[in-house]
N, C-alpha and C positions, 0 to 999 in steps of 0.2 A: 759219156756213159760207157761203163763196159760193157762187150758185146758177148763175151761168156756167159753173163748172169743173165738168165730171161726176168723179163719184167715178172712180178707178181702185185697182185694187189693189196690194200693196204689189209684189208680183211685176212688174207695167205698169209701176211709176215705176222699182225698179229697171231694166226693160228702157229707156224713155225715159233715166234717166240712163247710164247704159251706151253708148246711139246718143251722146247729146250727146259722152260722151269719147271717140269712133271720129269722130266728124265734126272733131273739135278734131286728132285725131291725125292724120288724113287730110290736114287743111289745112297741117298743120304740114312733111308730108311734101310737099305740095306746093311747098311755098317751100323746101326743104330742094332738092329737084330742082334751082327755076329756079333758085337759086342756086347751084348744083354747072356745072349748064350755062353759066351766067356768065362761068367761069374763063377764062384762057387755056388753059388745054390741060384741058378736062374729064375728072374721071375716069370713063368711059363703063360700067365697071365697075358703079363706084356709082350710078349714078344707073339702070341697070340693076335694081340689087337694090330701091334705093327704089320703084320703079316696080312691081317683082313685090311689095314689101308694099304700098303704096299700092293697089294691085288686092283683094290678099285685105282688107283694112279695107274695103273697098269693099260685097266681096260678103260680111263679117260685115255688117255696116249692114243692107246689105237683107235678110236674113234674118232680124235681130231685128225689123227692122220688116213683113215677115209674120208674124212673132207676134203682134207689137201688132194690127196690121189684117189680120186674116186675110181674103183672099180668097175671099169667101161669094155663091155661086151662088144670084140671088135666081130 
């Protein structure tokens, strides 16, 4: 085993793998945006609603990652 990586648990990796695919989604929704904005006549609609998920992936992200690192009052 390597002595770099500390253990985590099996619950920690799935939350770590779970952020990696909201950060992959988020990005995705990102370039889904600029590229809607790009258009000649943008749908404002859309790129509306992307922008209200792009927000909630956001604030899921941060929230799994106060589980992982909880904020501990030394």
């Amino acid at each position: 085993m390597n002595d770099d990586v500390p253990d985590i648990s099996e619950e920690e990796a799935a939350l770590h793998a779970r952020v990696k695919l909201l950060r992959q989604e988020h990005a995705d929704l990102a370039a889904s945006i600029e590229a809607l904005g790009q258009a000649a006549v943008p749908d404002q609609l859309m790129i509306a609603r992307l922008k209200r998920k792009k927000l909630a992936l956001k604030d899921e992200i941060v929230k799994i990652e106060d589980r992982i690192l909880p904020d501990i009052i030394a």
